[in-house]
MARGUPA-363969 format. One record per residue: residue number from 1; x, y, z of N, C-alpha, C in turn; residue in one letter. Coordinates in nm, 4 decimals. Example, Ala and Ser with C-alpha at 12.3 -4.5 7.8 and 13.67 -1.06 7.14 Angstrom:
% MARGUPA-363969
{1; {1.3190; -0.5690; 0.7800}; {1.2300; -0.4500; 0.7800}; {1.3200; -0.3300; 0.7800}; A}
{2; {1.2850; -0.2250; 0.7080}; {1.3670; -0.1060; 0.7140}; {1.2900; 0.0030; 0.7870}; S}
END
This chain:
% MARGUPA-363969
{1; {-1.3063; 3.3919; -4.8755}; {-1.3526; 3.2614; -4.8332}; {-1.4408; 3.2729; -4.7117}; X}
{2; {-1.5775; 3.4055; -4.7093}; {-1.6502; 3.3885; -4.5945}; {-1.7708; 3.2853; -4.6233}; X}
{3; {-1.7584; 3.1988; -4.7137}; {-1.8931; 3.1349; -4.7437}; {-1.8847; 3.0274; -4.6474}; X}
{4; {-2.0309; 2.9935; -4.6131}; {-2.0246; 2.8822; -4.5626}; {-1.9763; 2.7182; -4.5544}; X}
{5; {-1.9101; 2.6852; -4.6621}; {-1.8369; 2.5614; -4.6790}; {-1.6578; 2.5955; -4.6138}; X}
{6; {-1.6673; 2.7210; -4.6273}; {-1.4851; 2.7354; -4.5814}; {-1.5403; 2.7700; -4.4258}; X}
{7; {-1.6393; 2.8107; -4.3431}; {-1.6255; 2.7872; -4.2275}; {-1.6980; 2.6586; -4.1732}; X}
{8; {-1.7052; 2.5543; -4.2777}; {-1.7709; 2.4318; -4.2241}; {-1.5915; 2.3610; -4.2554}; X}
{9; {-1.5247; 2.4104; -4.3503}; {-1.4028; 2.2994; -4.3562}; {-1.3161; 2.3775; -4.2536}; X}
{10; {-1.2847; 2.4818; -4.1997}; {-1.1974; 2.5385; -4.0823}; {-1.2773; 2.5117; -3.9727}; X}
{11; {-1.3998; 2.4781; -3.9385}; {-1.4447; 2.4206; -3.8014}; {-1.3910; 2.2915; -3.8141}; X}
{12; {-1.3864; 2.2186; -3.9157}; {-1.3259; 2.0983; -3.9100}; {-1.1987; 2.0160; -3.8907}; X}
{13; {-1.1390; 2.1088; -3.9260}; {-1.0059; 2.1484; -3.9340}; {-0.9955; 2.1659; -3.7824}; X}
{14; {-1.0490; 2.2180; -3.7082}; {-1.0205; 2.2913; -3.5537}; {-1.0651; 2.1798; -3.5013}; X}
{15; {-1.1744; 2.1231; -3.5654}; {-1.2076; 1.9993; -3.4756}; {-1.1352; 1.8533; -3.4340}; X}
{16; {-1.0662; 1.8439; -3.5845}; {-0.9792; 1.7385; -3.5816}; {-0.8383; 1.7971; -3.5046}; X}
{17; {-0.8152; 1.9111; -3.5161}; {-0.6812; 1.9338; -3.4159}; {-0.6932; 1.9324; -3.2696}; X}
{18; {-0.8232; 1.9443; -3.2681}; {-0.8318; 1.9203; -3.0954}; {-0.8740; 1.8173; -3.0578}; X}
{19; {-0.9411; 1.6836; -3.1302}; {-0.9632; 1.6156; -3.0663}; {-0.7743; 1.5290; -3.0793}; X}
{20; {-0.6912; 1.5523; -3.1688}; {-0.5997; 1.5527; -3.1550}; {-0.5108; 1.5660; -3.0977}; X}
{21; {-0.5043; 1.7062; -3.0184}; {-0.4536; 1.7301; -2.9083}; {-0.4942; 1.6709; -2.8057}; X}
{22; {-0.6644; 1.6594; -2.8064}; {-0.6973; 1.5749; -2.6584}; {-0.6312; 1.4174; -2.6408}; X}
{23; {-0.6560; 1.3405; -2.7502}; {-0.5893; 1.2478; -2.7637}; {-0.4286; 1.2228; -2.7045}; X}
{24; {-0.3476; 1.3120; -2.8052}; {-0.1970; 1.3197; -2.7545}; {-0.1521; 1.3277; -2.6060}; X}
{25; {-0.2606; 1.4068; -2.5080}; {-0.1941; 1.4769; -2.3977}; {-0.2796; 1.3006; -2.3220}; X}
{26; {-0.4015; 1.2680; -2.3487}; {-0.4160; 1.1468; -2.2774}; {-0.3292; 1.0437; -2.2678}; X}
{27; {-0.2488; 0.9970; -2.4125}; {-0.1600; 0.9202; -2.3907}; {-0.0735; 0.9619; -2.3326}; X}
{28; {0.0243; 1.1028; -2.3653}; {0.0709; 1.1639; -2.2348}; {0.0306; 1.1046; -2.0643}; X}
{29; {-0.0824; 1.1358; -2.0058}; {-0.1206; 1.0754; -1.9174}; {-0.1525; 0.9282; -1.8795}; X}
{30; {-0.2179; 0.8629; -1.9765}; {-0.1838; 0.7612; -1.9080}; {-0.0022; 0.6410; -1.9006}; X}
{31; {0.1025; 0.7117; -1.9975}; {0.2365; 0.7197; -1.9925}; {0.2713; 0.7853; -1.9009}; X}
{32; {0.2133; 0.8673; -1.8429}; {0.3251; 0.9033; -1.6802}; {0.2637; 0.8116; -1.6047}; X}
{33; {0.1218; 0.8181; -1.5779}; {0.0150; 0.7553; -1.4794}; {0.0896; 0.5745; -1.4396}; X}
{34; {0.0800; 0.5442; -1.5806}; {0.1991; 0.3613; -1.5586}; {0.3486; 0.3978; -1.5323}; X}
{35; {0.4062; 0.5217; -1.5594}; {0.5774; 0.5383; -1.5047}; {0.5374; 0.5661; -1.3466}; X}
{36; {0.4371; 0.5959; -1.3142}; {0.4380; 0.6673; -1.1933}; {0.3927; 0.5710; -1.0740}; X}
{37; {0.2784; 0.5157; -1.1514}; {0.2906; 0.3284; -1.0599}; {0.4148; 0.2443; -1.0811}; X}
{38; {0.4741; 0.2174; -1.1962}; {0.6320; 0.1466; -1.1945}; {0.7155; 0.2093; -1.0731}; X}
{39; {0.6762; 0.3736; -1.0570}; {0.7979; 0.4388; -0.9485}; {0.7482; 0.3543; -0.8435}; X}
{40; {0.6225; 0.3791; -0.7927}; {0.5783; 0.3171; -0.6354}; {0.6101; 0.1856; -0.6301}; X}
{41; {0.6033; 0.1056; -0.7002}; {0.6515; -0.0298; -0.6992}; {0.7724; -0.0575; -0.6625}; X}
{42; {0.8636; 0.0657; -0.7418}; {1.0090; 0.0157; -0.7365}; {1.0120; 0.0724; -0.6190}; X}
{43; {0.9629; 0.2113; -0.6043}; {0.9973; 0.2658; -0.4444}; {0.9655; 0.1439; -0.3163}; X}
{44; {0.8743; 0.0936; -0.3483}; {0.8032; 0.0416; -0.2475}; {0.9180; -0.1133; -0.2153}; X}
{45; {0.9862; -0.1572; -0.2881}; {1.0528; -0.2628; -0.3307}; {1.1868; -0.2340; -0.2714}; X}
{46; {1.1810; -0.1035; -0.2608}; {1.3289; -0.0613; -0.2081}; {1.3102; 0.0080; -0.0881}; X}
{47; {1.2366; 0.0215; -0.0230}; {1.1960; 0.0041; 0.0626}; {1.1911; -0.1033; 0.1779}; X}
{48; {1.1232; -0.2016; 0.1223}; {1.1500; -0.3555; 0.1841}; {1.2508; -0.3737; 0.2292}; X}
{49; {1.3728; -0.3474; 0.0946}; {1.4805; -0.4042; 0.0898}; {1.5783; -0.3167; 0.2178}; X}
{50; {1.5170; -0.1748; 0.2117}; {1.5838; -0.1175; 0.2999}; {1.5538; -0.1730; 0.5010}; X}
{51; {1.4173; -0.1753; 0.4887}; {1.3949; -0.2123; 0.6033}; {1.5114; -0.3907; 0.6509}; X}
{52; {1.4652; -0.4223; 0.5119}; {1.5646; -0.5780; 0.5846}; {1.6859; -0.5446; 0.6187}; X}
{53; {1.7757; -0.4736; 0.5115}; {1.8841; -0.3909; 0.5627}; {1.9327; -0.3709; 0.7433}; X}
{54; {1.8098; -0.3023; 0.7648}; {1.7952; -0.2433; 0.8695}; {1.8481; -0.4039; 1.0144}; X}
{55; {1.7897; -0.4854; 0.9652}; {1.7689; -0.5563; 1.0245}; {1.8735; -0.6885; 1.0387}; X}
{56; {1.9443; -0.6804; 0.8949}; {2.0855; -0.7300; 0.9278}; {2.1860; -0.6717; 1.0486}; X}
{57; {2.1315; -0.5493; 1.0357}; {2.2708; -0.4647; 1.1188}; {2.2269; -0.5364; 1.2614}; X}
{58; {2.0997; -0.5631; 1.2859}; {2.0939; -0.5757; 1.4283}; {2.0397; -0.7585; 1.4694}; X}
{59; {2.0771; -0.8258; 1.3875}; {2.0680; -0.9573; 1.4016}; {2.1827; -1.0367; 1.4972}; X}
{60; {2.1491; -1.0526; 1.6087}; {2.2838; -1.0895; 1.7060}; {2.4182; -0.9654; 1.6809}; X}
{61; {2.4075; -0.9125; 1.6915}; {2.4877; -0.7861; 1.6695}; {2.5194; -0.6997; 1.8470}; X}
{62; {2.6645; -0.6791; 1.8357}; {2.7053; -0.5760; 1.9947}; {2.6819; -0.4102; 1.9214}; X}
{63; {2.5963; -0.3406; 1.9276}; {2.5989; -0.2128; 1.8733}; {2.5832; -0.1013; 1.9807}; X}
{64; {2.5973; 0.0344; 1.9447}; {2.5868; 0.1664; 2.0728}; {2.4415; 0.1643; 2.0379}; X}
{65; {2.4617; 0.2707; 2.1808}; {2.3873; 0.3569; 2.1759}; {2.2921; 0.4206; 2.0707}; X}
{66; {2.3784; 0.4803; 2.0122}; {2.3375; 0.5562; 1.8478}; {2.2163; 0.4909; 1.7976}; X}
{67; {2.2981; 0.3282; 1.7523}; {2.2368; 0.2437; 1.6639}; {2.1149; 0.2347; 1.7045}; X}
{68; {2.1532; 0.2137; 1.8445}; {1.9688; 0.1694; 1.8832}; {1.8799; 0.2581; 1.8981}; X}
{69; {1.9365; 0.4225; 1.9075}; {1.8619; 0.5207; 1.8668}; {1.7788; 0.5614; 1.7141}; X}
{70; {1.9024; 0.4636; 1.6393}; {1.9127; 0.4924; 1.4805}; {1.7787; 0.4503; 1.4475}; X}
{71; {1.7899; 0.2716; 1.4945}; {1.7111; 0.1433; 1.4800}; {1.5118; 0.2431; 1.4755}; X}
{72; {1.5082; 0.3091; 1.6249}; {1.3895; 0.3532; 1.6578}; {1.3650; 0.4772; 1.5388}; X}
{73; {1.4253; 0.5451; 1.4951}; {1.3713; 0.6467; 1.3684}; {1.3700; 0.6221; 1.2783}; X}
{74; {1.4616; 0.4613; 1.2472}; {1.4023; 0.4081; 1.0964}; {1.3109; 0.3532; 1.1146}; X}
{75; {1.2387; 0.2736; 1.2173}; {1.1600; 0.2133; 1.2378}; {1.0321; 0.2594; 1.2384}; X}
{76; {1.0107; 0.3761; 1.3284}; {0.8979; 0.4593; 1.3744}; {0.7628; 0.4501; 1.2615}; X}
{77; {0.7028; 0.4109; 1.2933}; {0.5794; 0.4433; 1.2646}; {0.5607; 0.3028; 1.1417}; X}
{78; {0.6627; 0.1949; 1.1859}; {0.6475; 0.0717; 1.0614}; {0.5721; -0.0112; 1.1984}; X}
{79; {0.5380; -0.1036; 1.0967}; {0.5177; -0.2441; 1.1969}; {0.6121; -0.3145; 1.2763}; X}
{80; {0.6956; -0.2583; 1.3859}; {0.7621; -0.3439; 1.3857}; {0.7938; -0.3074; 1.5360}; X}
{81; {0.8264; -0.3735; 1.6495}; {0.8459; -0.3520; 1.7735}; {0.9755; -0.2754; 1.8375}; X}
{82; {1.0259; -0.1779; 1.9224}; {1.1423; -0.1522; 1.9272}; {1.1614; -0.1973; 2.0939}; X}
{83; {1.2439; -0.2881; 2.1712}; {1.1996; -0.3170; 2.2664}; {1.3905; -0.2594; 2.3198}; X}
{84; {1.3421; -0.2435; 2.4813}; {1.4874; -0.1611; 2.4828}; {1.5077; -0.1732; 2.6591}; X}
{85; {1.5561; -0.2420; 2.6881}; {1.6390; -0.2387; 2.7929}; {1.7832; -0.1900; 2.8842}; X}
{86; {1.7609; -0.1205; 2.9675}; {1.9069; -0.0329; 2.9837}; {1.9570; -0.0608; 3.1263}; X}
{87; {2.0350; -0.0700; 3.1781}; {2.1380; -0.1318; 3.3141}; {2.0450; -0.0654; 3.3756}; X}
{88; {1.9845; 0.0550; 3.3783}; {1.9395; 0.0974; 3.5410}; {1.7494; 0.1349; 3.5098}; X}
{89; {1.7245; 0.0853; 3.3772}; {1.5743; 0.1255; 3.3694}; {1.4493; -0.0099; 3.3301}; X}
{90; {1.3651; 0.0149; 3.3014}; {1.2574; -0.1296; 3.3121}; {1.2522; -0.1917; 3.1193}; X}
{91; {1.1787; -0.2464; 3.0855}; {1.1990; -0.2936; 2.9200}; {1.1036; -0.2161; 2.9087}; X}
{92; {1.1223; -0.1568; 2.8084}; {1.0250; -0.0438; 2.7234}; {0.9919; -0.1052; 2.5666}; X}
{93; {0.8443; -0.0933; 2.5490}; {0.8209; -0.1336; 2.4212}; {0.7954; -0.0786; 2.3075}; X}
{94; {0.8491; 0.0446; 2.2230}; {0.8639; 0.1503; 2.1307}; {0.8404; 0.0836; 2.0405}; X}
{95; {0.7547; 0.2036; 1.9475}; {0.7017; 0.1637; 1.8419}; {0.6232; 0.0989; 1.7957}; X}
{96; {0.5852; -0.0410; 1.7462}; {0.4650; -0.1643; 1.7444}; {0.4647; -0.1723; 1.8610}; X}
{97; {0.3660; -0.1958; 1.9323}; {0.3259; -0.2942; 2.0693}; {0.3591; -0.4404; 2.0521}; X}
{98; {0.3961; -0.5038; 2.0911}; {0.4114; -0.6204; 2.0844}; {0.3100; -0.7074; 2.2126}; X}
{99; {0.2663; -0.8311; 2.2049}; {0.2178; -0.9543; 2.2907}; {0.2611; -1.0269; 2.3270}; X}
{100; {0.2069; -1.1005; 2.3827}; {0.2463; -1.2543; 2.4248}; {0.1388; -1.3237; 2.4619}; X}
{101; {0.1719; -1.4207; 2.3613}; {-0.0080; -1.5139; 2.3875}; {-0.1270; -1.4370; 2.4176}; X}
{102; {-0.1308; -1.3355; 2.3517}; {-0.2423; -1.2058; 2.3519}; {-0.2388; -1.1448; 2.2392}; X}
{103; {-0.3480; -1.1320; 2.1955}; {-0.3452; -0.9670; 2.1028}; {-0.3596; -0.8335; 2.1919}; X}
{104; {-0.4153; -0.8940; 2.2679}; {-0.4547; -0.6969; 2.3693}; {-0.3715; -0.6826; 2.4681}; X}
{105; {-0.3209; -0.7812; 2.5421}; {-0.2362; -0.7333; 2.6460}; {-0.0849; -0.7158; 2.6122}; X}
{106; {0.0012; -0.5738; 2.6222}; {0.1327; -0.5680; 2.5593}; {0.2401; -0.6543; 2.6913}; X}
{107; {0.3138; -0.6714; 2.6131}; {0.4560; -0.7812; 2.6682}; {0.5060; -0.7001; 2.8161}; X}
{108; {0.4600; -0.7397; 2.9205}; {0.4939; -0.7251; 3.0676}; {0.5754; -0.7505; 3.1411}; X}
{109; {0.6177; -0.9355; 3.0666}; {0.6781; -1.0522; 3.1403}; {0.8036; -1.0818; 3.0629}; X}
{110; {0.8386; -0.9608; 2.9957}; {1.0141; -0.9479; 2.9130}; {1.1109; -0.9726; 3.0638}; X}
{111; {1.2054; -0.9979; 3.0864}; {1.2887; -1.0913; 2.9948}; {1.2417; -1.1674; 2.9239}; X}
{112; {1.1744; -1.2075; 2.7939}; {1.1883; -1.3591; 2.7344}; {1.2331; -1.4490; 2.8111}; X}
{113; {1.2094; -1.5615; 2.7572}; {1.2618; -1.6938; 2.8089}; {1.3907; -1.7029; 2.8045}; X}
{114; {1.4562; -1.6188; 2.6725}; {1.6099; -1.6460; 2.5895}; {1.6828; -1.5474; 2.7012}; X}
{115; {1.6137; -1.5164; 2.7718}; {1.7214; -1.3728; 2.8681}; {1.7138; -1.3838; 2.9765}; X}
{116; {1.8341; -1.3918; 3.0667}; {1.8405; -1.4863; 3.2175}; {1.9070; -1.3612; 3.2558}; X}
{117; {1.9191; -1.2870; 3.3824}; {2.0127; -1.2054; 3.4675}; {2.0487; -1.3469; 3.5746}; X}
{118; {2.1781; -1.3172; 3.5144}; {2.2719; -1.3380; 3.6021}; {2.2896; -1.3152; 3.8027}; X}
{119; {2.2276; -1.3593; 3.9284}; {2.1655; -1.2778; 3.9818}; {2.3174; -1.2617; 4.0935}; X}
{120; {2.4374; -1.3264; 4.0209}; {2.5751; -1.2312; 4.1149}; {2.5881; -1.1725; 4.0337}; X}
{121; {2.6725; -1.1789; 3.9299}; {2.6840; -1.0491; 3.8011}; {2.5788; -0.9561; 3.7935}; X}
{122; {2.5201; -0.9805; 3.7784}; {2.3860; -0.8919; 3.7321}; {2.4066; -0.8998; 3.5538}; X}
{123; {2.4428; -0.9704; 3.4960}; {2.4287; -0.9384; 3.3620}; {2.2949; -1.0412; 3.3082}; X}
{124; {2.2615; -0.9722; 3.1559}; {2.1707; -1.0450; 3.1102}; {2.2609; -1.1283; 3.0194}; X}
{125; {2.2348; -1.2181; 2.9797}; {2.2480; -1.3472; 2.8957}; {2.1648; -1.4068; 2.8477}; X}
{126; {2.1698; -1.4435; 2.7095}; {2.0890; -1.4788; 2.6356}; {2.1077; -1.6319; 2.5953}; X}
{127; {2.0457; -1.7132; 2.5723}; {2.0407; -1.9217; 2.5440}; {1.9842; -1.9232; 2.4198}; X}
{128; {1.9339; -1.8084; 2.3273}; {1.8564; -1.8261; 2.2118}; {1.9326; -1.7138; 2.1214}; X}
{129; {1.9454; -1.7460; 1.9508}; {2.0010; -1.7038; 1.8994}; {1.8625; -1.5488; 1.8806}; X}
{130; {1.7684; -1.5681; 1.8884}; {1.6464; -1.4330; 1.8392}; {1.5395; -1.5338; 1.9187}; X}
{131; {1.4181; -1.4308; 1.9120}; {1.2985; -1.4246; 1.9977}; {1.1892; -1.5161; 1.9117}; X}
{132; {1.1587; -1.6339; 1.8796}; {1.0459; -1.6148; 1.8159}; {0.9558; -1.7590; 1.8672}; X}
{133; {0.9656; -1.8280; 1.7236}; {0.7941; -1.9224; 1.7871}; {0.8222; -2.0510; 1.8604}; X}
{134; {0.9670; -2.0887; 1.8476}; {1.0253; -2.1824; 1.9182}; {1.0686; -2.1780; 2.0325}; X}
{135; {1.0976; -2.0652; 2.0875}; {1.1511; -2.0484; 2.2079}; {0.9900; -2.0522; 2.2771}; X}
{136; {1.0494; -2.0466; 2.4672}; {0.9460; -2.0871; 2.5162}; {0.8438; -1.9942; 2.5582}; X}
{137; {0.9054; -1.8742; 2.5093}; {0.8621; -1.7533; 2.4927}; {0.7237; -1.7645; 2.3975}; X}
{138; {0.7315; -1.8201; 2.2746}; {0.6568; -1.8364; 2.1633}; {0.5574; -1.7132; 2.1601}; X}
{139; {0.4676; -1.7537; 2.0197}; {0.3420; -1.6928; 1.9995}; {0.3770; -1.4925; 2.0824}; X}
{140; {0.4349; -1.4677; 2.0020}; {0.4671; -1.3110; 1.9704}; {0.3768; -1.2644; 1.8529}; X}
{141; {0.2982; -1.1740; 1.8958}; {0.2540; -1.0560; 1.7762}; {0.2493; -0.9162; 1.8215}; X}
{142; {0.1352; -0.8975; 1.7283}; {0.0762; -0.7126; 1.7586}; {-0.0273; -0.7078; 1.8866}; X}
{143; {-0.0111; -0.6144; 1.9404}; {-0.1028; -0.5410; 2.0382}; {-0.2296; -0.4599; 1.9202}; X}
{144; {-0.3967; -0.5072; 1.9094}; {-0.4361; -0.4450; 1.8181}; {-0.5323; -0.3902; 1.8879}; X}
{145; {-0.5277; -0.2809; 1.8764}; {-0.6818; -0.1547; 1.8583}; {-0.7991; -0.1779; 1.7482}; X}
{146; {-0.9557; -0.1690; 1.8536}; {-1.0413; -0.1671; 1.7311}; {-1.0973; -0.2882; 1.7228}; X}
{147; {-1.1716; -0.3293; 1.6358}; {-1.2811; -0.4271; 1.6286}; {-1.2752; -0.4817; 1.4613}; X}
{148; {-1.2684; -0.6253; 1.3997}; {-1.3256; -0.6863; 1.3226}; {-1.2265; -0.6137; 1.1783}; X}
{149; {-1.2462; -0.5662; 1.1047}; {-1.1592; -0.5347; 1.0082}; {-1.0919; -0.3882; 1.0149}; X}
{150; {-1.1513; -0.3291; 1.1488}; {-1.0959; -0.2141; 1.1715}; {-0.9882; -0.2184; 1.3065}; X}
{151; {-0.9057; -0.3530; 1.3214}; {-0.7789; -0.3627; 1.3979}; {-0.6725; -0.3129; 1.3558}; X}
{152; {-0.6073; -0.1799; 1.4012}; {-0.4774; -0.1431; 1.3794}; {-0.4031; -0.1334; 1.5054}; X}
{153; {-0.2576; -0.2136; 1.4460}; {-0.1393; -0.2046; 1.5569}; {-0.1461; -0.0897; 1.6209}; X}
{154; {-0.1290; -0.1012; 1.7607}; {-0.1262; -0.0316; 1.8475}; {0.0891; 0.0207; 1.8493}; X}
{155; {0.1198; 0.1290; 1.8185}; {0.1992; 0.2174; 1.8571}; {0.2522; 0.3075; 1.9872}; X}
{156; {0.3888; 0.2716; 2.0299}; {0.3978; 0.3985; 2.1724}; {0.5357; 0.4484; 2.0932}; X}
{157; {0.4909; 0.5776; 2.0697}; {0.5800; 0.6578; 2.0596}; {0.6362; 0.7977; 2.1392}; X}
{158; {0.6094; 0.7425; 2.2466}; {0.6712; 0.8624; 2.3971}; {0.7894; 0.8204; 2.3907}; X}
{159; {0.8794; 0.8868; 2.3255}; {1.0362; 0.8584; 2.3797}; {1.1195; 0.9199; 2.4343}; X}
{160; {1.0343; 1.0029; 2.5537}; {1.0815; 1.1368; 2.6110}; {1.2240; 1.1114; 2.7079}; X}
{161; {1.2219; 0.9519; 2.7805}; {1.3056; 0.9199; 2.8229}; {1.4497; 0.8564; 2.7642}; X}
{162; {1.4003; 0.8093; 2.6292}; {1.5152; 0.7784; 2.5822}; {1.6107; 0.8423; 2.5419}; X}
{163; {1.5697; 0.9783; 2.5298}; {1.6467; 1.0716; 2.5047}; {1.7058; 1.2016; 2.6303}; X}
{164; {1.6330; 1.1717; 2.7234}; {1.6421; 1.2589; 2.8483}; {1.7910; 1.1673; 2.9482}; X}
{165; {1.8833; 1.2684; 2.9242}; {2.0298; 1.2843; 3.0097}; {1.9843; 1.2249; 3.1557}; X}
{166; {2.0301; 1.1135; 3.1933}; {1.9918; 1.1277; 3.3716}; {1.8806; 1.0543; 3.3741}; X}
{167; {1.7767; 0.9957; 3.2944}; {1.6515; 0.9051; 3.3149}; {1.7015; 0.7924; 3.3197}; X}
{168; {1.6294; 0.6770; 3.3877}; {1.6614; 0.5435; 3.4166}; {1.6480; 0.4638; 3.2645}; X}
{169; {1.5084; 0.4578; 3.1774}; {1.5544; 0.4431; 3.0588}; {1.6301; 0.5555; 2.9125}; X}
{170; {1.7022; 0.6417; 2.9852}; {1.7787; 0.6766; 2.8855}; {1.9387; 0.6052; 2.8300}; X}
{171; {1.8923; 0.6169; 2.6690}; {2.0376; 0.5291; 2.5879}; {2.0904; 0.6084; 2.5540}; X}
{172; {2.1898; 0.6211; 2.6425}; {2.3550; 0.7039; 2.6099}; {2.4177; 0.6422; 2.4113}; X}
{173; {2.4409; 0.7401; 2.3854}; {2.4965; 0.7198; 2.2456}; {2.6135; 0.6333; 2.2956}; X}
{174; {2.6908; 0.6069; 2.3977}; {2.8177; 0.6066; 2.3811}; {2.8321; 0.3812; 2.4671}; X}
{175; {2.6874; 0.4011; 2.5075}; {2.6670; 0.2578; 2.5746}; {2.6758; 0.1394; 2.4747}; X}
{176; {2.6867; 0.0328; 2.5007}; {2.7140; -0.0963; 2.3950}; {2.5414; -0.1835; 2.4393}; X}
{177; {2.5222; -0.2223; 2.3511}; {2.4088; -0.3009; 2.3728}; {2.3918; -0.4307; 2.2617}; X}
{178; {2.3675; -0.5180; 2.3444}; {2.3253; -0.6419; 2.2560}; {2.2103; -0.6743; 2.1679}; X}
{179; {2.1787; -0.6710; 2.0247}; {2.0642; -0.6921; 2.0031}; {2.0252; -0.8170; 1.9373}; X}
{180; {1.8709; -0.8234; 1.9185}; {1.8404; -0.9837; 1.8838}; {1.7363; -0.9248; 1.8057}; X}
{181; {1.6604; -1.0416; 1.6885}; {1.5342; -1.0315; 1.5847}; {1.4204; -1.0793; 1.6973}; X}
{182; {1.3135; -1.0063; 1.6886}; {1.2167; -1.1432; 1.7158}; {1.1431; -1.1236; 1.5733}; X}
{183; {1.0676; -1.2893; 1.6002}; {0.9819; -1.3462; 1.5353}; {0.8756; -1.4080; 1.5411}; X}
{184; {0.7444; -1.3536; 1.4080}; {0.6299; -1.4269; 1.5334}; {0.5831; -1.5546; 1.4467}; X}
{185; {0.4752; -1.5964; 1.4860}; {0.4470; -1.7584; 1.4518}; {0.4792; -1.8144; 1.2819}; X}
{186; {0.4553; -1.6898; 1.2408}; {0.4902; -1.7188; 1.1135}; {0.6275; -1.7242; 1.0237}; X}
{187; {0.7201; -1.6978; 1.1650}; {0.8842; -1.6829; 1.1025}; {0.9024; -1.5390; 1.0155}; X}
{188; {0.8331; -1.4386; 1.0323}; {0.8121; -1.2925; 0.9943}; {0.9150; -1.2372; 1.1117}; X}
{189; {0.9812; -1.1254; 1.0765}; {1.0817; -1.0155; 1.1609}; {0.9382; -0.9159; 1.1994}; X}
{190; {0.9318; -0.9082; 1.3027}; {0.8404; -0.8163; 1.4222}; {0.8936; -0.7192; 1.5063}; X}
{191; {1.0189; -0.7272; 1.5250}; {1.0586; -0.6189; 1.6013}; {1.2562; -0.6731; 1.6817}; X}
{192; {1.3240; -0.5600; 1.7142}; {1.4288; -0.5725; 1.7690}; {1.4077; -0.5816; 1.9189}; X}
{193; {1.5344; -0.6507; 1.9857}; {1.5147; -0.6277; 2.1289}; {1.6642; -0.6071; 2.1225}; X}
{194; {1.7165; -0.4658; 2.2257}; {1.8073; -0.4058; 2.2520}; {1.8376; -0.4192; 2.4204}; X}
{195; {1.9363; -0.4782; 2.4642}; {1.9772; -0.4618; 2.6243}; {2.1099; -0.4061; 2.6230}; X}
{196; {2.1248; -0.2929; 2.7041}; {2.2586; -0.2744; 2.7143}; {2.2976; -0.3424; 2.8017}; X}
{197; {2.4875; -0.3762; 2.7844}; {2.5620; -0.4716; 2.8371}; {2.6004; -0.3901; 2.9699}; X}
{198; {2.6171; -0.4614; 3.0646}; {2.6668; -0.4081; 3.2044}; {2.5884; -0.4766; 3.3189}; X}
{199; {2.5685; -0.3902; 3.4198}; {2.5441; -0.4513; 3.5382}; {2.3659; -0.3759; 3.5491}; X}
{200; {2.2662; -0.4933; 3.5837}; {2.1401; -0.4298; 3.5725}; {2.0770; -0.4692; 3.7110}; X}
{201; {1.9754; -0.3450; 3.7148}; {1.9074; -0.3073; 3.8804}; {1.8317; -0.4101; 3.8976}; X}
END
């Protein structure tokens, strides 16, 4: 069978099996390509769900140390503010930058409105259940970098002290601290604020 009709019907033959094969392995691909966007979706969905998670634990909540260490490495690098006050150090704003009645200038004038020291005790106390557009605090957002559609949240992630033994803002694992949600104009979760309980400088 070297005549030319048996290598015109075995080229054909080869031809239809491969465009066959090409076929098969595309649907192949585009069947993972849609399982593989369904994953990001669901990932992404559980995700959310995890961050809200996150955020039950610390909704009017007495938690350590730990937690509020915890709070800052789940958080890191999301949108979301980590604000942290400790008996003998100043309010630190980790993670999102946060404002006040500003986009560019970050939050200076913490205590909030909702947070009074006590000035015989020395304790802080709070008159508001969380931080957001009602209190007199109001109008909370992002600190943004950049110009026109190229504004991204501004981030501080130096947390050399929070973790340094003996620094004025370092959080002892073993300290209790009060935390609260804030919220900004839009009734959106923006960030935690953490004070530990005790006597402050």
């Amino acid at each position: 069978m070297d005549t030319p009709i048996a290598k015109i019907i075995i080229l054909g033959i080869v031809a239809v099996l491969l465009v066959a094969a090409i076929a098969y392995g595309s649907g192949m691909f585009n069947s993972a390509k849609v399982q593989g966007n369904d994953g990001m979706v669901q990932l992404n969905a559980q995700l959310g769900d995890f961050t809200m998670a996150i955020f039950n634990d610390y909704d009017q909540k007495t938690v350590s140390g730990t937690m509020v260490t915890s709070a800052y490495n789940q958080l890191k690098g999301r949108p979301y503010g980590v604000i942290i006050k400790t008996c003998k150090g100043t309010w630190v704003n980790y993670n999102a930058v946060l404002s006040q009645f500003s986009t560019t200038n970050p939050l200076t004038t913490i205590p909030f409105s909702g947070l009074t020291l006590n000035a015989s005790t020395k304790q802080i106390s709070t008159t508001v259940s969380y931080f957001d557009k009602d209190s007199a605090s109001g109008n909370i957002s992002y600190v943004l970098d950049g110009t026109g559609d190229q504004q991204v949240v501004r981030y501080n992630q130096v947390t050399t002290e929070m973790y340094k033994n003996g620094a004025l803002n370092y959080v002892s694992s073993t300290a209790t601290f009060s935390s609260y949600l804030i919220r900004d104009a839009g009734d959106d979760i923006i960030g935690v604020v953490f004070v530990q309980q005790g006597k402050h400088v």
